[in-house]
C-alpha positions as CSV (number, residue, x, y, z in Angstrom):
1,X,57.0,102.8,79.1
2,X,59.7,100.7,80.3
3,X,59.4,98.1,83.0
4,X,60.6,98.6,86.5
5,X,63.5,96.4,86.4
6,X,64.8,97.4,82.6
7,X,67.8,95.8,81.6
8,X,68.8,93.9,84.8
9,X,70.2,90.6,85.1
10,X,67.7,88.4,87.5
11,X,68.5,84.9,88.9
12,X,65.3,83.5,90.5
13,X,66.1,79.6,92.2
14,X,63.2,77.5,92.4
15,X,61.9,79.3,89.1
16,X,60.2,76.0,87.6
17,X,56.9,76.6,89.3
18,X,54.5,78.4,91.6
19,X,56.2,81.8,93.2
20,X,59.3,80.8,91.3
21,X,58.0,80.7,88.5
22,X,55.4,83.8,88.9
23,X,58.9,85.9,89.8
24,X,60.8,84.9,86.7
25,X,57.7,86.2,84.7
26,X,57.3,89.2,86.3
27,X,61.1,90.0,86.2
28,X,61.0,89.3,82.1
29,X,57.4,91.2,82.0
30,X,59.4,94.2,83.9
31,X,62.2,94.2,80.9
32,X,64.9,91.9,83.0
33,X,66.4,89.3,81.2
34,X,66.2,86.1,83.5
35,X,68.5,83.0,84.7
36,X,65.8,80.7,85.8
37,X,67.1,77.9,88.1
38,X,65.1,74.5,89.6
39,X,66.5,71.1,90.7
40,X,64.0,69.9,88.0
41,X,65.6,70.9,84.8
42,X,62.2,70.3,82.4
43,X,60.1,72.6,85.0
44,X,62.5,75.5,85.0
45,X,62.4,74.8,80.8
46,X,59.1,74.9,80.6
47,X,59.2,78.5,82.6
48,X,61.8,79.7,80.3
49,X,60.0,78.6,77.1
50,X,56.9,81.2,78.8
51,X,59.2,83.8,79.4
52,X,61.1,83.3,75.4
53,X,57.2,83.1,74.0
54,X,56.3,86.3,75.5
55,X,59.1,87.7,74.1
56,X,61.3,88.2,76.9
57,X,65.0,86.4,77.7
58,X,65.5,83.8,79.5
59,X,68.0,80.5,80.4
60,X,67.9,77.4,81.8
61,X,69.7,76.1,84.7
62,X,69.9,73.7,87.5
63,X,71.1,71.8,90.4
64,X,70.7,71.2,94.0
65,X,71.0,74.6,96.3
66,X,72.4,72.7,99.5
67,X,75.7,72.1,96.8
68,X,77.8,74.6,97.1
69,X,79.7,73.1,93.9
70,X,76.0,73.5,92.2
71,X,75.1,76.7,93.4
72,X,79.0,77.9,92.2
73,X,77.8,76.5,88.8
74,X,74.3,78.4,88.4
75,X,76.2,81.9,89.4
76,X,78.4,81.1,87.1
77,X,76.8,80.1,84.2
78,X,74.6,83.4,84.7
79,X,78.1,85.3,84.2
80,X,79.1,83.6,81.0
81,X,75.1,84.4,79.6
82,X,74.7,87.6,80.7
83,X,77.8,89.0,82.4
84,X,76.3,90.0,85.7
85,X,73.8,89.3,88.2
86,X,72.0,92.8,89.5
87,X,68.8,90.8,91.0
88,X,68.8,87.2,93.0
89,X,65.4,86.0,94.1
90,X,66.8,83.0,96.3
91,X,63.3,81.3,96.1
92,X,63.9,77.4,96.3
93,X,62.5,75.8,99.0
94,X,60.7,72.5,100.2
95,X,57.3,71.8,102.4
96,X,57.2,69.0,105.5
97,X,55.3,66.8,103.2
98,X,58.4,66.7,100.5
99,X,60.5,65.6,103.7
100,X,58.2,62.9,105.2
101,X,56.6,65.0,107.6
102,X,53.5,65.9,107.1
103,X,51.3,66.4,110.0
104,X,54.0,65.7,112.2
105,X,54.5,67.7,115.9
106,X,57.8,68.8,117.4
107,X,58.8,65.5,118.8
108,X,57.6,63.2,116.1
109,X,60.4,64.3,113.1
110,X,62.6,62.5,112.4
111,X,66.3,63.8,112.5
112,X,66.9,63.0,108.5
113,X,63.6,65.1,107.6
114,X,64.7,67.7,110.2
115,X,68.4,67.7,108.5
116,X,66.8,67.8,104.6
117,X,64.3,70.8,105.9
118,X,66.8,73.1,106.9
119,X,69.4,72.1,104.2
120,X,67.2,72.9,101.7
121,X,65.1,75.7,103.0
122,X,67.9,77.7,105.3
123,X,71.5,76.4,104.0
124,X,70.2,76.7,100.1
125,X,69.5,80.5,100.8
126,X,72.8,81.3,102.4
127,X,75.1,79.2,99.9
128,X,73.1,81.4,97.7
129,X,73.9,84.5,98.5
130,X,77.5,83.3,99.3
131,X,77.9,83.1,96.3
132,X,75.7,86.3,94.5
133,X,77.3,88.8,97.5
134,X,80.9,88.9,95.7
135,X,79.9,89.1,92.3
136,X,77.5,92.5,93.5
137,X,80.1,93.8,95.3
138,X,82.4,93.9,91.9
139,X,80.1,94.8,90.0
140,X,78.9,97.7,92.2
141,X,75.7,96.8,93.9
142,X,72.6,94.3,93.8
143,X,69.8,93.3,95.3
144,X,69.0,90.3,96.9
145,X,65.1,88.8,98.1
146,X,65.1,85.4,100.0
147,X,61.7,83.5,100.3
148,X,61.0,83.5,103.9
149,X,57.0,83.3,105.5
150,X,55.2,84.3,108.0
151,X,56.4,80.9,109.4
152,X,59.6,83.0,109.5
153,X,57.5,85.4,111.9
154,X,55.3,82.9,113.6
155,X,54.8,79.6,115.7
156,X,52.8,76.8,112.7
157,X,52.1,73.5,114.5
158,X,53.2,70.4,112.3
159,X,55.5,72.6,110.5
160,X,58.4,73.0,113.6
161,X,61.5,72.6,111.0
162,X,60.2,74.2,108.4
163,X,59.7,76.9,110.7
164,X,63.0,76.9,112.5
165,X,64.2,77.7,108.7
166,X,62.2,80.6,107.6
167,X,62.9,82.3,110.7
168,X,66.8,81.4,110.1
169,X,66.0,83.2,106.5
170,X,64.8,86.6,108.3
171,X,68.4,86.3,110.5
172,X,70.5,85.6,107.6
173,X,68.4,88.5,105.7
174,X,68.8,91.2,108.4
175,X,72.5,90.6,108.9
176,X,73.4,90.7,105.8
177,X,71.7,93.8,105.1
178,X,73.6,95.3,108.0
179,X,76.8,93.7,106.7
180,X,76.6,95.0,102.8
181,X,75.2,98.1,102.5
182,X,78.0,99.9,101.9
183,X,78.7,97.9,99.1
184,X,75.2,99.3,97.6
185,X,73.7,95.6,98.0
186,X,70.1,95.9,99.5
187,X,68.8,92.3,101.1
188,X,65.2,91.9,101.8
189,X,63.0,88.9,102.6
190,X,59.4,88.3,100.9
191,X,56.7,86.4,103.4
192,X,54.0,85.2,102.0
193,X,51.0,83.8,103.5
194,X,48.5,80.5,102.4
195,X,49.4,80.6,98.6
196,X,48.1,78.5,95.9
197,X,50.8,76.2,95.2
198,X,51.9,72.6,94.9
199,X,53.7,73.1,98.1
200,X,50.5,74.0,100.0
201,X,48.3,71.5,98.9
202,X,48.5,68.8,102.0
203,X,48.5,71.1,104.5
204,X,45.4,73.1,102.9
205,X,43.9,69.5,102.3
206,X,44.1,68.6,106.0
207,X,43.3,72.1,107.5
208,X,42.2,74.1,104.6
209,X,38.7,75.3,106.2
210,X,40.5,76.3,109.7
211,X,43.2,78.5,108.1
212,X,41.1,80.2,105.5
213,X,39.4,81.2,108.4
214,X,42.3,82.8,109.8
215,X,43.0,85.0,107.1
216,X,41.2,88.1,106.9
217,X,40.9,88.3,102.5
218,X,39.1,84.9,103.1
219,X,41.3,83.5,100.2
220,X,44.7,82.1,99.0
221,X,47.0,84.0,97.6
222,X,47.9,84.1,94.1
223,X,51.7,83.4,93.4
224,X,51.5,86.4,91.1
225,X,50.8,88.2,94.1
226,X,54.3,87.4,95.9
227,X,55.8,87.9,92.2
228,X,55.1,91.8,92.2
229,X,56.1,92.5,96.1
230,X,59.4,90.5,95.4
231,X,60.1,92.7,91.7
232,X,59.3,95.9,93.2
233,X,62.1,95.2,96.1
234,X,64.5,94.3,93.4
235,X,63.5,97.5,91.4
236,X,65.4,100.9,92.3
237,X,61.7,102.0,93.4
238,X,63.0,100.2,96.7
239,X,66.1,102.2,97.2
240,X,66.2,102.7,100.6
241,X,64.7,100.0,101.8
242,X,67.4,96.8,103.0
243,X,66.9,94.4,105.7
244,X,63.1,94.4,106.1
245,X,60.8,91.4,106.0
246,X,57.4,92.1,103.7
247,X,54.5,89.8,104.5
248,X,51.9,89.1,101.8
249,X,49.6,87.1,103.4
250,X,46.0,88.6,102.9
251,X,46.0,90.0,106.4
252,X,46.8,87.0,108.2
253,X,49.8,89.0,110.3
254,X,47.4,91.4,111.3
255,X,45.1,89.0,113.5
């Protein structure tokens, strides 16, 4: 049986760990062949070298998403290795506590971490897909995820820029989708809940037994578990569905 993604191109960003990393497995598990991108070159190695032992394809790339010169460089070095790019999971992204904010209200960021958070997290995504949107238009179609959360849907105290962001993701997401689809490009947004990553270990540290609480599974999520929801959207299985926003969050949403 062939996987649900056979023969596709996939470009995953932030692919050298946690959902990043779970996607650019599950693309290579599903028969894609994968351009597997991180700011820290040995992390998205080390993901490649799983995807290569496991018999799948898989390169290596790197750079900074809030470059546009970078980002340039990472489409186009997925051109010269595979010739096209039919699936972009635009993944990368940053937690308060990378920016110096941790724990910190509205009021109390400062305007650098404020500036980093949405860089990263909301200008990365749409340099991105600056970039991906021509190519799929050539080529004749794509399809395009973007990491949002259900801070993209939601109010999250200590988290007010890194909210701001993911609810700029879901804008970009939905007008875009509006924008291409008569060029066959379909544009979806993945938000995932509490997941057990490195970039959810301070705030599960300081609140962990309050949010668990919250969430109706009782749990974390598994990165794996954003992994599948963000395949099958790239996957023609999702055909007709384009601008939508797809929480995986154990229930949380639902509350």
């Amino acid at each position: 049986m062939t996987g649900i993604v056979e023969g596709k191109i996939a470009l995953v960003t932030g692919g050298g760990g946690g959902i990043g990393r779970a996607a650019a497995l599950a693309f290579a598990r599903e028969g894609a062949r994968v351009a597997v991108a991180d700011f820290a070159a040995a992390a998205a190695r080390d993901t490649v070298a799983q995807i290569n032992a496991a018999g799948g394809q898989a390169i290596t790339l790197t750079g900074d998403v809030t470059r546009a010169e970078d980002v340039c460089a990472m489409i186009g070095d997925t051109l010269s290795a595979y010739g096209r790019v039919d699936c972009a999971f635009n993944n990368a992204g940053i937690a308060p506590y990378q920016v110096n904010a941790s724990g910190q209200k509205t009021a109390e960021w400062s305007e650098e971490s404020f500036d980093r958070m949405i860089a990263v997290n909301l200008k990365g995504v749409w340099l991105c897909m600056k970039e991906e949107i021509p190519h799929m238009q050539n080529q004749g179609g794509g399809a395009i995820v973007n990491t949002a959360s259900i801070a993209g849907l939601i109010g999250l105290v200590t988290s007010s820029a890194y909210v701001a962001a993911k609810h700029g993701v879901i804008g970009l997401t939905k007008t875009a989708a509006l924008e291409y689809a008569d060029a066959n490009i379909r544009v979806n947004a993945v938000c995932p809940g509490f997941i057990k990553t490195q970039m959810t270990a301070d705030t599960m540290r300081r609140r962990g037994d309050a949010i668990i609480a919250q969430i109706p599974f009782r749990r974390m999520g598994e990165p794996g578990e954003i992994a599948e929801m963000v395949v099958w959207l790239c996957s023609e299985r999702a055909s007709y569905v384009s601008g939508a926003s797809y929480n995986v969050d154990g229930g949380w949403m639902a509350v």
